[in-house]
C-alpha positions as CSV (number, residue, x, y, z in Angstrom):
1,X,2.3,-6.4,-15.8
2,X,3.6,-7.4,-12.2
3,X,6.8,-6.0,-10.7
4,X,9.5,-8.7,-10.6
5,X,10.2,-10.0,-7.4
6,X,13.8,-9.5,-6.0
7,X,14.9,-13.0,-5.2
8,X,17.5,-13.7,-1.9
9,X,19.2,-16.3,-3.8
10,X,20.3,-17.4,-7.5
11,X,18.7,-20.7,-7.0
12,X,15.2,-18.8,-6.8
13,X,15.8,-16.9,-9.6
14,X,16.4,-19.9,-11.9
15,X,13.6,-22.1,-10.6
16,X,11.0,-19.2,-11.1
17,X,12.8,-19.2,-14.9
18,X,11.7,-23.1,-15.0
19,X,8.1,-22.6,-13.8
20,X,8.2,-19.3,-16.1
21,X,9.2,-21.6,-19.0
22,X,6.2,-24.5,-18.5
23,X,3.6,-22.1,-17.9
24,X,3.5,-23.1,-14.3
25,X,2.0,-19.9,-12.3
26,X,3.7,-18.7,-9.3
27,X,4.0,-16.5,-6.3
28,X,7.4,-15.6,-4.7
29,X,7.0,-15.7,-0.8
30,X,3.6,-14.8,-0.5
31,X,2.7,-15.7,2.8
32,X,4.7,-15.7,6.2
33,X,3.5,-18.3,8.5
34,X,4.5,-17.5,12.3
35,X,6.1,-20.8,14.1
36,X,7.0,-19.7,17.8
37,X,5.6,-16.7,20.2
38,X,6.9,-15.1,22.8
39,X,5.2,-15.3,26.0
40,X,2.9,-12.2,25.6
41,X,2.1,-13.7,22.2
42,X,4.5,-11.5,19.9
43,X,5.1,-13.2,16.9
44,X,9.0,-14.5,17.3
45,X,10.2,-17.1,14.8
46,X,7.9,-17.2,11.6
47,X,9.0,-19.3,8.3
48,X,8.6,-18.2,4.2
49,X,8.2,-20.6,2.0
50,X,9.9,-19.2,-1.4
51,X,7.5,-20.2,-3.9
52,X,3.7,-21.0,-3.5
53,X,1.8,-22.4,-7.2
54,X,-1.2,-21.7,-6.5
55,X,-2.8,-24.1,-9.5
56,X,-1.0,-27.0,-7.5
57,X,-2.1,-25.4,-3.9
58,X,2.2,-26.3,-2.8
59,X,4.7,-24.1,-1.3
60,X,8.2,-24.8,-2.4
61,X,11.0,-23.9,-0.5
62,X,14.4,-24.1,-1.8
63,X,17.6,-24.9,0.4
64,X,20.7,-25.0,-1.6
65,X,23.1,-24.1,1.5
66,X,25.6,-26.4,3.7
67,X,24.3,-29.5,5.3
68,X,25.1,-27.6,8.7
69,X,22.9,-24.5,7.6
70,X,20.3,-26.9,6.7
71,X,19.1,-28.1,10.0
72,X,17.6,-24.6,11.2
73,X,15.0,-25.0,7.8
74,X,14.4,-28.5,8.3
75,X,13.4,-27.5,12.0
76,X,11.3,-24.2,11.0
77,X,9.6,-26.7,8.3
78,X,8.7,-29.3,11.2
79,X,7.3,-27.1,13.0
80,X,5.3,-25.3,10.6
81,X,3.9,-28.9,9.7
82,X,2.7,-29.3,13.0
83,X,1.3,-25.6,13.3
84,X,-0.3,-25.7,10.0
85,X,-1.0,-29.4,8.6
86,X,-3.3,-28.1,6.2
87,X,-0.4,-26.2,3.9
88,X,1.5,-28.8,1.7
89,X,4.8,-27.9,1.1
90,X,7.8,-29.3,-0.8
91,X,11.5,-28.9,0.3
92,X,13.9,-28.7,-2.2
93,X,17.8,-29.9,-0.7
94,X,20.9,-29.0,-3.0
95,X,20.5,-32.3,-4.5
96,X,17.4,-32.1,-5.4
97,X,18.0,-28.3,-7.0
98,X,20.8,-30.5,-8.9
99,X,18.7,-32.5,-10.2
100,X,16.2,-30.5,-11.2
101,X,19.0,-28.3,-12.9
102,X,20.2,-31.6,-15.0
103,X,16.6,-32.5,-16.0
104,X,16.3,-29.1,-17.7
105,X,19.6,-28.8,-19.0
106,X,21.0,-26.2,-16.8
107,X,23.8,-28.5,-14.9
108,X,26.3,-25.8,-16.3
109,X,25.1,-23.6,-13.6
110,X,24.6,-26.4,-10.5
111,X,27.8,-25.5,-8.6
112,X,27.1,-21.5,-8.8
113,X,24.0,-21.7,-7.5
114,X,24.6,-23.9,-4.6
115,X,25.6,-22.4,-1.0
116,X,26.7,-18.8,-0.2
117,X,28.2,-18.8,-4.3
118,X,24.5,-18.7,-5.2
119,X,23.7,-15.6,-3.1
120,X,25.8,-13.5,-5.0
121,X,22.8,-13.3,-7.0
122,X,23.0,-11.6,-10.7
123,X,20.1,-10.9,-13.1
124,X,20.6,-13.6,-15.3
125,X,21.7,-17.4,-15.0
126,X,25.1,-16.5,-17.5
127,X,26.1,-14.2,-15.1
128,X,25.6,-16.3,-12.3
129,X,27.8,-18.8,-13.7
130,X,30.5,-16.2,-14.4
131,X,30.5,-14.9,-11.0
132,X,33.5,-13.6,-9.6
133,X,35.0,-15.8,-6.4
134,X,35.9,-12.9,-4.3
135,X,31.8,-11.7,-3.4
136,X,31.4,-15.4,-2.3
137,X,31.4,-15.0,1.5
138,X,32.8,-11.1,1.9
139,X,30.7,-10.7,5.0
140,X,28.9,-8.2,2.9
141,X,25.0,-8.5,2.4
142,X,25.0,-10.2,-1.5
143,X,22.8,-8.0,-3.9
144,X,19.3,-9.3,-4.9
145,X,18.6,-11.2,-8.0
146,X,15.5,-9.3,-10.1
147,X,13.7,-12.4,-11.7
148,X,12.8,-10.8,-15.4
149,X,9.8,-12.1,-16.8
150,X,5.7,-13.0,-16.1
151,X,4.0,-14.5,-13.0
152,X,1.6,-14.4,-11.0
153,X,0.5,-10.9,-9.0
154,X,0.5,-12.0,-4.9
């Protein structure tokens, strides 16, 4: 048995509890892909994806946060299109998340695992949910969700 990953977000944690639920194999941030060098060719910018299934050859990456917070991803994931055409690669927006969360029957938990709320990130979804306000946005780093559960070894 694999060591569970420790997930930056809430959102993470619950779509790895999907894929764990369908069988779907994955890997959580497997591979960094660098986007932008320096001029002595240090790596300066590189990009993440959060999920990679490898049965379906995609990277997912997940982006729950404010519209304003989303423009920096949607520009790391340009450019690592143009850098790397060969890698597919699925972004998830908050509304897609939310939709995903209704398909499945997990709408309950939509609102806590959207923005900053969501990276006050507890062990399980109920908890999430439950999550006291005042964490939201302390300026403090938000502690790590441990995703419980099978998938595959990176």
């Amino acid at each position: 048995m694999s060591v569970a990953p420790t997930f930056a977000h809430a959102s993470e944690a619950e779509l790895a509890r999907i894929l764990d639920y369908y069988d779907v194999r994955w890997e959580y941030e497997p591979r960094t892909f660098p986007i932008l060098w320096n001029p002595d060719g240090d790596v300066v910018e590189s990009f993440a994806p959060d999920f990679y299934l490898p049965e379906l050859d995609l990277y997912i990456e997940l982006t729950t946060l404010k519209q304003s917070l989303v423009r920096k991803k949607n520009r790391k994931l340009r450019r690592l299109r143009e850098l790397y055409p060969m890698i597919r690669i699925k972004l998830f927006y908050g509304k897609d998340f939310r939709q995903l969360l209704l398909k499945y029957g997990r709408i309950d938990l939509a609102a806590s695992l959207s923005g900053v709320e969501g990276q006050v990130a507890y062990p399980h979804a109920a908890a999430v949910a439950s999550a006291p306000a005042d964490h939201a946005g302390a300026g403090e780093p938000a502690p790590a969700v441990e995703m419980v559960g099978t998938h595959a070894s990176a």
